[in-house]
Each structure stands twice: as C-alpha cells, then as structure tokens.
C-alpha angles and dihedrals in degrees: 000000000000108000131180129180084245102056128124136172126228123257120221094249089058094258116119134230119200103238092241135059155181125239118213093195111132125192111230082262099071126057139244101255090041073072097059089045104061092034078059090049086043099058090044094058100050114276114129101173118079115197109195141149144218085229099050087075098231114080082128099057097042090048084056084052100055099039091047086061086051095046089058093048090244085123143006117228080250089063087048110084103189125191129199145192134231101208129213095267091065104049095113106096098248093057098053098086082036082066092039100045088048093051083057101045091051093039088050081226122142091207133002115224101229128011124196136196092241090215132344094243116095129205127209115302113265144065111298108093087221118032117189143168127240095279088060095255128141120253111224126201111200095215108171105259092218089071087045090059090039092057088044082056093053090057085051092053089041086053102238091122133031110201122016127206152149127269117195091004116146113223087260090062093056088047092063087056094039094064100021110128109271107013117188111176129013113229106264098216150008116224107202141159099260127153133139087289089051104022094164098210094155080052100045102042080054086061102038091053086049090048092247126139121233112224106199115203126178095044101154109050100288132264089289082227112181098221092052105026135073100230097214092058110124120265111248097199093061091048094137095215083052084057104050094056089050089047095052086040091045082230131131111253087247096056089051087052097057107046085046086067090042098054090050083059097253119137105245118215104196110190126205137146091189115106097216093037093051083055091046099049084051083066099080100096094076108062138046136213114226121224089267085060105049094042089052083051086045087058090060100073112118090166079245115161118187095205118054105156094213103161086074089037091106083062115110091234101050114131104202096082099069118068101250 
C-alpha cells in the first residue's frame, strides 16, 4: 500500500485523521512533562495527530506541548488533529459537556478534533475519575450508552468538538448506536488494543463494512504498566517471527508493526517518550511488507490483550467478554 508521512484517511463525517499518531499515555514511571516534552519532539518530527485523555493526567502538559509547536510557527492549530476522551465518571448525559469542556480548558484549545467515549462502562456520576466504596470497589453507574452518544452529538453541533467516536466498544456496543432511534452522527472510530498478537480482524472487517476507522492503540506491545498489565505477558517487541521480518527489512520490530496495521487499513497510535524512538516509529512510510511477510505477521496472533481491564469486568458494560 502506498503510504506517505502525510496520509490520512476520511471520516465518515468528511474530516480527515492522519493515519499515524502519537499517544500521550504515560506509565506512573514517567512525568508529566515528560509528557510536553515528547508531544514537542513528536510534532517536530512530523506527527500531526495527538491522541490524549482526560484520564492519562496530563491534558495540561500536552496542551503546553502543542501550543509551544504553534508558538514557534512549526505548526498552525488547523495541522494539529487532537483527539479526547470522555472518561467513565461523565457518561450521564449532563456531564458530558462538563468532561469536554475540562479537556478544553487544560489543553488552552477552542475545539478538539475528535472526541471519544473512552469505554462504554460508566462510574458513578461526579468528579473523582474512580469512585469506590469502602471495600475499594468501584461504583458503577449504568447510564444507556446511546444518551451518552446523544449528548456527544449535541458538542459536535455546539462546535466543541469536530468529529465524535468510541474508544474500547465490541461490535455489540456500536450496534446498539448504530441502530439507536435518531441517530444523528455515526461514530467516526473505534479506538482498540490491536497489534500482531491481537490483530481484531473479525473487529475490524465489522467496522470497515459500517465505515468506521479502527484506531489501534497498544501496538507495540503496550506500556507494560504495572497497575494495568500483567508483568509475565509476553514482549511483543522480542516476538522472534516479528524479528526476523525486521532483520531481512533492516528495520526496527516496531517499525515492521506498525506498518503491518497500516497497511490493513487500521490507524496506528505509536507511543514513546524516547527522542530517538519517536523519530524512529515516524519511519514507517519508506518500506513494504510483501505478502510472505505479512502472512508470517498473520500467523502471530494469540487473541492476547494486554489490557483487559478486568477489575471493572463484572460491569454490565464491560467489552472483553464478547469475542470481538
């Protein structure tokens, strides 16, 4: 597939996402302006999509980051495609503009480009990001999915937000917008763990066949967090078929994992807050993968995710239990 650092593909709403991005995730070792920093190194070296979070903690800094890159003239607001999350506490329908407006107000942006319901299960209603009870269990609050999309409609109408998605939905969950009553908007994406142990083909020719994009996060491997992550996973990165293709290409396994989701048509979010590996994960326009290749990549899939969430998977909502 033809591939430039400037590609995009079109939303179903006619906006356009550049096909790669840059996650502003962060495991609890790193800081938060580590996390301007990188966003900084990110846009100078050619990312133009931001992918953040209301959950991730550092809006602020990211914001910095971004700003700081427009200040200097390297980009205008209109090159920056931002994307943010509506997390759990917000799904009631009144709180939804509450999340949005907040992401604003700590980014310093007039609009995000692309807003996503983080997960499709909803805590109980207020400020603290996770709730819980005096046993340390989370409170959930089974708000219907389908206001919490109306009222994510209505931002997009009010012009907060240009674009509106899911993040973490199975393809029973956007069912239940895609055929909800009124409907005003489709969701534009799904942003899911997907990588070559977890390559959701059953998920992604769903979405395909509904025009929506598949936004793959996690795809190398994930942030090995020890809060989220289960520490005897195995390492992508060292998967030795993965090797071999980057050997024979003379390009780092990252690089090959990448372009392996881009040329299935998938949005890839890479994540670094490495200098030299941020540069790296840009490299991915200037090679292929021939059909050996990506068959041998094909053969990797385990159905392995990384992030299961599990401490939530008793919650109505919870996604993982379907098979895609």
């Amino acid at each position: 597939m033809a591939l430039q650092s400037d590609s995009y593909v079109l939303l179903n709403d006619g906006h356009r996402m550049p096909v790669l991005g840059f996650g502003t995730f962060a495991t609890e070792t790193y800081t938060k302006e580590q996390a301007r920093e990188s966003v900084k190194v990110a846009i100078e070296v050619g990312y133009r999509q931001i992918d953040g979070a209301a959950m991730y903690g550092n809006e602020v800094q990211v914001g910095e980051g971004i700003r700081c890159k427009i200040a200097d003239g390297t980009v205008t607001r209109e090159d920056i495609f931002y994307t943010g999350k509506l997390w759990n506490n917000n799904h009631d329908p009144e709180r939804v503009r509450i999340g949005l407006e907040q992401s604003l107000r700590d980014l310093q942006l007039d609009y995000l480009d692309l807003f996503l319901i983080h997960t499709p299960m909803g805590f109980q209603p207020g400020d603290n990001l996770f709730p819980t009870d005096e046993n340390g269990k989370a409170i959930y609050h089974n708000t219907d999915i389908r206001d919490t999309w109306k009222a994510l409609e209505a931002c997009k109408d009010a012009g907060l937000v240009q674009s509106i998605g899911v993040s973490n939905f199975n393809h029973k969950q956007l069912e239940l917008i895609l055929n909800m009553p009124g409907l005003k908007y489709k969701p534009v994406c799904n942003e899911v763990e997907c990588h070559i142990y977890l390559n959701q083909n059953k998920l992604l020719e769903f979405c395909e066949i509904q025009n929506i994009v598949l936004i793959a996060y996690g795809v190398l491997g994930s942030g090995r967090s020890k809060k989220w992550i289960d520490q005897n996973s195995p390492k992508l990165l060292e998967d030795p078929v993965l090797n071999t293709v980057a050997k024979k290409l003379n390009r780092t396994p990252a690089q090959v994992a990448m372009r392996y989701l881009l040329d299935r048509g998938v949005v890839v979010l890479a994540k670094s807050f490495t200098p030299q590996r941020i540069k790296e994960n840009f490299q991915v326009f200037d090679f292929e993968l021939n059909d050996e290749d990506v068959e041998a990549l094909d053969g990797c899939n385990k159905n392995l995710r990384y992030l299961t969430m599990d401490v939530w998977s008793d919650h109505p909502n919870y996604p993982f239990h379907d098979e895609y």
